[in-house]
C-alpha positions as CSV (number, residue, x, y, z in Angstrom):
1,X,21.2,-31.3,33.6
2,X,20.2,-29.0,30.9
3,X,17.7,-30.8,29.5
4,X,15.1,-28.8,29.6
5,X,16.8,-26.0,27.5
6,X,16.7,-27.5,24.5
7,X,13.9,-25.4,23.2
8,X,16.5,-22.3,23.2
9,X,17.8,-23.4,19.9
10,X,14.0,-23.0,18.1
11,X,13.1,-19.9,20.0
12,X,16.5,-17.9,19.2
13,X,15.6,-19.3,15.2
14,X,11.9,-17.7,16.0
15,X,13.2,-14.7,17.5
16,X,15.8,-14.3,14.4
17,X,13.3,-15.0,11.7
18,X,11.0,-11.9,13.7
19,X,13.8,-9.5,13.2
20,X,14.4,-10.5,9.9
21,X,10.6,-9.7,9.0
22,X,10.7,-6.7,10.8
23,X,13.4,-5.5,8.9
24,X,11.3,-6.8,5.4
25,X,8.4,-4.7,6.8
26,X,10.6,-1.6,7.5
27,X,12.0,-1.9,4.0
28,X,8.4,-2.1,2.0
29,X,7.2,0.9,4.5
30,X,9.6,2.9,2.5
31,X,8.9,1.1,-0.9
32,X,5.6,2.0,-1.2
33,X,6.4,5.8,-0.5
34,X,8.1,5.2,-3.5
35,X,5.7,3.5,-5.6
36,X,3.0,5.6,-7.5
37,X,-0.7,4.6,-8.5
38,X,-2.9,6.9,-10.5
39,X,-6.7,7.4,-10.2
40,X,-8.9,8.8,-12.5
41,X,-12.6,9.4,-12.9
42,X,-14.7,11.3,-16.0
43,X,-13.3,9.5,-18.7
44,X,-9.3,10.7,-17.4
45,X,-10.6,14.3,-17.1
46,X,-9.8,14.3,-13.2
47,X,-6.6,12.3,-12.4
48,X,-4.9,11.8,-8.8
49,X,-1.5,10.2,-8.1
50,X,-0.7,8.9,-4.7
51,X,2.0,6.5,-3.5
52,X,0.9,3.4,-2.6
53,X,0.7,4.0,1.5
54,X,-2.5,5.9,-0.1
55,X,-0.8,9.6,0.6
56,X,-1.8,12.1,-2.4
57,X,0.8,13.2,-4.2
58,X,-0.7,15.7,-7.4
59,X,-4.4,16.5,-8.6
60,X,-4.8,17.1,-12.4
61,X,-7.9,18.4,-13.8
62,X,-8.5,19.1,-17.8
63,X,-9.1,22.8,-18.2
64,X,-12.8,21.8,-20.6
65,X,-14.5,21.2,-17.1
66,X,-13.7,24.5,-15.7
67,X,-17.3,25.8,-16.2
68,X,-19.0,27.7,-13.3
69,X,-22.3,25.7,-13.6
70,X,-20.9,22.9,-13.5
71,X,-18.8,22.9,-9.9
72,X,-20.9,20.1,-8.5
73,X,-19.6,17.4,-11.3
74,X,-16.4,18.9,-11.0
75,X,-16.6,18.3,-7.3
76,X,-17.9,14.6,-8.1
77,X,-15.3,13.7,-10.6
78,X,-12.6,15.0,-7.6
79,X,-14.0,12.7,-5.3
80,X,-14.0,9.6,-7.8
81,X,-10.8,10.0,-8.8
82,X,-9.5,10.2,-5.2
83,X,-11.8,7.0,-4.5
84,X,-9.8,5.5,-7.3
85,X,-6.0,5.9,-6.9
86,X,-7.2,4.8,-2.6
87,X,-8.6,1.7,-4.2
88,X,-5.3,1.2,-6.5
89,X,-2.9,2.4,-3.6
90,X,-4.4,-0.1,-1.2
91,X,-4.7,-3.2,-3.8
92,X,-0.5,-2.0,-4.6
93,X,0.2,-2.3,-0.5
94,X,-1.6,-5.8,-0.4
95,X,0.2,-7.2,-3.5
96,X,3.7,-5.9,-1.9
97,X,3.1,-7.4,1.5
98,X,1.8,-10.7,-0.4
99,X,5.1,-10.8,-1.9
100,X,7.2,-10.2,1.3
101,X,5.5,-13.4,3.0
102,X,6.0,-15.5,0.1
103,X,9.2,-14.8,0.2
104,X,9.5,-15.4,3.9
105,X,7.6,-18.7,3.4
106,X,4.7,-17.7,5.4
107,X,1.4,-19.3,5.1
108,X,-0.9,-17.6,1.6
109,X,-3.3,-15.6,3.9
110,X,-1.4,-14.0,7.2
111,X,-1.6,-11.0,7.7
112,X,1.3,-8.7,8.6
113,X,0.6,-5.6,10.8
114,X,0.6,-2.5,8.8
């Protein structure tokens, strides 16, 4: 008689390993708010920190560059360091993320929504 409900079994183990990654997911959202990467460009004379969700945290530029005439590789340096610590931030969110779906057993390459 209830023979075709023996499929219920796998789909409440699917629907509990879900919630289970959902609740990983929720945990290394906060994780990496927590987690700090620093970028630098001219030789460490411009650093940025960020966490690793990529949000900007502190700007830190040595005082030798502050000359008037030269604004535009101040600028540039600015922009290079905040190219950098994006770079690190986002390499940071992939390596935790890889390490959630090891642990989960999930196949090398998937790709959890972020």
């Amino acid at each position: 008689m209830f023979k075709g409900l023996s499929g219920l079994g796998d789909m409440a183990k699917v629907m509990k390993q879900a919630q289970e990654m959902q609740s990983k997911m929720s945990e290394v959202q906060k994780q990496l708010n927590e987690v700090f990467v620093t970028g630098e460009s001219g030789a460490g004379l411009v650093k940025v920190t960020a966490t690793a969700k990529g949000n900007l945290t502190s700007l830190e530029i040595d005082p030798s560059i502050f000359n008037p005439s030269e604004k535009e590789v101040v600028e540039d340096l600015i922009i290079a360091a905040i190219k950098d610590v994006q770079e690190k931030a986002t390499l940071k969110s992939q390596q935790e993320i890889e390490k959630i779906t090891r642990e989960m057993g999930l196949p090398e390459n998937f790709k959890l929504p972020l």
